[in-house]
Each structure stands twice: as structure tokens, then as C-alpha cells.
N, C-alpha and C positions, 0 to 999 in steps of 0.2 A: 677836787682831788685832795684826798685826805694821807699824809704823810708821817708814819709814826716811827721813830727814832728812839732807838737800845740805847741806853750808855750814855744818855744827854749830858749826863753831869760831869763825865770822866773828862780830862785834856782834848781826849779826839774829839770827844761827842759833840762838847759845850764849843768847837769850831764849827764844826759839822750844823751844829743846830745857826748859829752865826750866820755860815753861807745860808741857808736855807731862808732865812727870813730876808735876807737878801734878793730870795726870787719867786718867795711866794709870802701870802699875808700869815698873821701867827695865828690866825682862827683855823688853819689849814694843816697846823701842825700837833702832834699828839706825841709827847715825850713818856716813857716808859723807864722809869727807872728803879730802882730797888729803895734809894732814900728821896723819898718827896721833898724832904723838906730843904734837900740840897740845891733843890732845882726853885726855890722859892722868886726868886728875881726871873725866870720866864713863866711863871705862875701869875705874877703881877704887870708882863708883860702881854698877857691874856694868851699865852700857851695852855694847853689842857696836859695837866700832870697826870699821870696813873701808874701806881705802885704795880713791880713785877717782883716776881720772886724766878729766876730762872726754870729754878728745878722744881718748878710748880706749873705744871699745865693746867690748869682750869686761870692760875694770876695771869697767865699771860694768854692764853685764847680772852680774856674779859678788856684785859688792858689794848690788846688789835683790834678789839672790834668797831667796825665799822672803819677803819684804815685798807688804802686802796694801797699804798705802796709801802715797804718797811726799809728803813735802813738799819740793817742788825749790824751792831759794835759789839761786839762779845762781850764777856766776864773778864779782868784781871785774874785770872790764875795759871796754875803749873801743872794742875788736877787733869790731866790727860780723858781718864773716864767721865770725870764732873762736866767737863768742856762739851766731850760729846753730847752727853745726854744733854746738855743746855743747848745744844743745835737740834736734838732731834724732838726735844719741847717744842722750839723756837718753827720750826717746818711745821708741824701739827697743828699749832698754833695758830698759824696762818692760815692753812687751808683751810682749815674748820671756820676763820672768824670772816676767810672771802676775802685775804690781801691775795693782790693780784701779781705783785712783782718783787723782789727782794734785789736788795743793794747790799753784798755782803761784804763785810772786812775781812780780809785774810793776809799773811804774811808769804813773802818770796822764800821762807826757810820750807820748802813741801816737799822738796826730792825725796823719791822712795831711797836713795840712800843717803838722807840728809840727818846726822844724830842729835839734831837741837830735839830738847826735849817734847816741844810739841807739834813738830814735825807732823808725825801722822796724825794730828787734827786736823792742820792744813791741807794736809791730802787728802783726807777725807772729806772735807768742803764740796769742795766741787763736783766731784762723784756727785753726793749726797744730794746736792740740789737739783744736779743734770736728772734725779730719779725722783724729783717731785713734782707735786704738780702745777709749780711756780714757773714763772719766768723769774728769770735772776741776771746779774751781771755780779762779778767776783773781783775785789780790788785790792791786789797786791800790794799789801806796803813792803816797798827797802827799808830798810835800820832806818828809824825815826832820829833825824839829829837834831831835837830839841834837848836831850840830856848831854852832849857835848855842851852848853851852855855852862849848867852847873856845875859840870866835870872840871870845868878849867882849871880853877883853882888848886885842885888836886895838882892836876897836869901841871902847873906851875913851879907844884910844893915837888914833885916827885922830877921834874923837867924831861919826862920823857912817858910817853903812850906806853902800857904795857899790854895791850891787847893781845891773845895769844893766836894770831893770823900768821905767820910768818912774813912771806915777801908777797900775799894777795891781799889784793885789794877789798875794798868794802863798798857796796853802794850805801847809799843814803835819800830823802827825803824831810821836808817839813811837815810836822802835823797841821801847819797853815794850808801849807799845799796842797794833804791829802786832804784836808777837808774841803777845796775848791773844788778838787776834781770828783770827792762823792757828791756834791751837790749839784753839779753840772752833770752826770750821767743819772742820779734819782729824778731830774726833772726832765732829762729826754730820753723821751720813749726809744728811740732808736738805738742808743746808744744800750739804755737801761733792759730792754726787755729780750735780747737774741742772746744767751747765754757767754754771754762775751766777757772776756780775763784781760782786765788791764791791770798793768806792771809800774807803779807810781815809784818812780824815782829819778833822780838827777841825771843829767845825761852821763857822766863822769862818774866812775868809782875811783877810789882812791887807796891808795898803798900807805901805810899808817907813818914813812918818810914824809910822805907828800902832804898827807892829813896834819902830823905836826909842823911841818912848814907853812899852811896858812894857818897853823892855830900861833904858831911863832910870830907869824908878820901882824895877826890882829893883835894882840895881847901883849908884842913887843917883849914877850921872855921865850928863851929858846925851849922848844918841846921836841925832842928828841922821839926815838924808840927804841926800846929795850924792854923786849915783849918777854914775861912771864911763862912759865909751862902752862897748861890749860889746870893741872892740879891747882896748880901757883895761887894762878885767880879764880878758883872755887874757893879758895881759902880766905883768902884777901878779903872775898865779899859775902862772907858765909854768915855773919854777921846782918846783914842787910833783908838775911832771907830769901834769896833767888843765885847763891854764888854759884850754884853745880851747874842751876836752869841756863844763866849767862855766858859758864864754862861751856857746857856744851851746844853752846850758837856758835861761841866763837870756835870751837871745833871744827863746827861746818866752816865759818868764813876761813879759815883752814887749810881745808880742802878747795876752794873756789867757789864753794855751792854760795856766796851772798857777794859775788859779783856779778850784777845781772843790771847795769845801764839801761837804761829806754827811755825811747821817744813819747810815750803813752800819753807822759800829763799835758804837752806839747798838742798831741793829737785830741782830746780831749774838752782843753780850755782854749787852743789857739793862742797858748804863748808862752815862752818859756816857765821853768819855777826857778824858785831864787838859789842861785849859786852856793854853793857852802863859803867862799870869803866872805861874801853880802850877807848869809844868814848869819854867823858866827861875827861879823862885825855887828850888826844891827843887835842881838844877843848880847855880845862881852860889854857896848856902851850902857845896854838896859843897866848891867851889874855895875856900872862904875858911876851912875845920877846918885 
């Protein structure tokens, strides 16, 4: 069984690829990426590299071929149109090259009245695949809380989350995590091939009180909240290049739409994922060696 993986090189991917050799040999994996040379250290660990350009359907039917299963990590962008047509390459792609199953990544921001910006990609997801001629399974990420990491020190300098939530909650997950749980449903069939939608996140969501008081008890400085308007923080982070994208997620959590707890990665791996004091302690030590 031949397994080719989008995005090897990105944070998710280069876990994702991590678990994966964990359950099958590297002669068995096929990394598709846009920069080869980024992926040079599974190259020399006898991975097969092969350059994709998304928005190029002949790079990417040449880079799947002969791949029996795909785990697609999408593109970094905000490009709404770009996005799609890079999934509906990505389905073409595949049928033409004779991949049998897709393991897709998608985000719990999907509600048809959900105003994060790329919302209706996510909705279109799974449509999209339920009308091809893949078998698929579809994996929800919650808000990835590897960037609360970096955040701290802000949060420290600022002593209070300014998140523009009000009094709702946010779920969350690890990119550790989700890449345990993509690896464990690409390698069983049962799980991977009945169009099935799991929801990877923490069993707990957290109200940005609650979220400051375990970032207070790990980091031992008080982190309050004193949440910002949603303009507030498009502005704040407009600089960074994604301030409106981030404003209007946090729009939705907002509204309720990114409290959405579950049991899935539990159901999944058979056993819990790691807590937010546990990750965010294990994190804030990394920053203080």
C-alpha cells in the first residue's frame, strides 16, 4: 500500500508524515510537496519526494501516481477561489492517477452560517468528496493550540487574552494529536474508507476566563481577559497578514459556532489527547530550556 501525503513539510504534515512511519516502512510513503528541497531530511531517509504545484493538474495526477491512499493537507491560504480549485485538482488528480481513498483535512469552522472566512471551503469539502468517486473520511480540526505556545509572552506583556469571543467558549486540539489520529484512520480501512467525519478535539472547550487561568497557573503570571472588538483585532494583527481572516473566526467563536468538544480522538486512538494544562505546560518549559 502506497501512501502519498500533501503538505509533508508544513507543521501538520511533517507530524502527520512522523506518525506514518511509525506504522508503515518509508519505502511505502510518497510526499508531495510544492518545495522538495524542504522535505530533504525524508528524502535521505528514503521517502520519495515529488514536486506538486496545486493549481497544476497534470503536477499533481504525475506526483499520485501509483499512490493507493492520499492524505490531502491543503495549501496555507485565505484565497477562497484558489482553495477550491486546489481541491477540485486534488479529486481529479486522484481518480485519474487510481488513488483509492482520501484522508482529508478540514476545519470545524463549516457552518453554512459560519462568517470565518473560509468557511464555505469547509462546507464544500465534503459535499465535494461525497460526489466523487473516492472513498474518503473527512477530519475536523478544533483551533490548533500549538500557537498559544508562542502567544504567551504577548499574553504575559499584555496580562490578559484579547480574543474577540465574549463569554463562549473555544475548543481546541494539538497538531501532535491530529496527526495521530490522521494516521491511525489512513491506515484502517474501516475507519478510513465509509465517508465518515471525525471531529478532533479536546473533550473540553474553554471560555477565555478559564483558558487564562491555566495559561496563569503554567507561566505563573496572571492572564486575565479583556477581549477586544473583532475590528480591534483585525487591526492589531493586520500587520501579520491574516488580521480580518483571524477576526472573522473569532466572529464565529462568537457566536458558538467553534465550541464543538468530542470524543472522536478517544474513539479513534483508544485514549485520551493531551489536556491543554499538560500541552501548554510541556510547551511554556520547551520556551524557558
Amino acid at each position: 500500500m502506497q501512501y502519498i501525503i500533501t503538505g509533508a513539510t508544513g507543521h501538520l504534515g511533517r507530524q502527520i508524515t512522523n506518525q506514518m512511519l511509525k506504522r508503515v516502512a518509508a519505502t511505502d510513503l510518497i510526499l508531495a510537496v510544492h518545495t522538495p528541497a524542504k522535505a530533504i531530511d525524508f528524502a535521505n531517509a528514503g521517502l520519495t519526494v515529488r514536486a506538486i504545484d496545486y493549481q497544476n493538474l497534470a503536477s499533481l495526477t504525475t506526483a499520485f501516481a501509483g499512490g493507493d491512499i492520499l492524505i490531502y493537507v491543503a495549501s496555507l491560504t485565505y484565497d477562497r477561489v484558489s482553495r477550491i480549485r486546489e481541491l477540485e485538482n486534488v479529486i481529479a488528480a486522484a481518480e485519474t492517477a487510481g488513488v483509492q481513498s482520501v484522508v482529508a483535512m478540514s476545519f470545524f469552522a463549516d457552518q453554512t452560517n459560519n462568517p470565518f472566512t473560509m468557511a464555505p471551503f469547509y462546507a464544500y469539502l465534503p459535499t465535494r468528496l461525497a460526489g466523487s468517486k473516492l472513498k474518503y473520511a473527512v477530519m475536523r480540526n478544533a483551533l490548533y493550540a500549538d500557537p498559544l505556545i508562542p502567544y504567551l509572552p504577548e499574553l504575559i506583556a499584555r496580562k490578559h487574552l484579547i480574543y474577540p469571543v465574549g463569554d463562549q467558549a473555544l475548543s481546541f486540539i494539538s497538531q501532535a494529536d491530529s496527526a495521530e489520529a490522521f494516521a491511525t484512520v489512513a491506515t484502517t480501512p474501516a475507519l478510513r474508507d465509509h465517508g465518515r467525519h471525525f471531529l478532533l478535539s479536546q473533550p473540553n472547550a474553554f471560555t477565555m476566563p478559564e483558558l487564562g487561568a491555566i495559561m496563569t497557573q503554567v507561566t505563573g503570571h496572571p492572564i486575565g481577559y479583556a477581549p477586544v472588538t473583532t475590528a480591534e483585532f483585525a487591526q492589531i494583527y493586520a500587520a501579520e497578514g491574516d488580521g480580518a481572516e483571524l477576526a472573522s473566526m473569532y466572529q464565529a467563536g462568537a457566536r458558538g459556532l467553534l465550541n464543538q468538544p468530542s470524543h472522536d480522538f478517544t474513539a479513534i486512538t483508544g485514549h485520551a489527547p493531551t489536556t491543554m494544562a499538560d500541552f501548554l505546560t510541556a510547551g511554556w518549559r520547551q520556551t524557558q530550556i
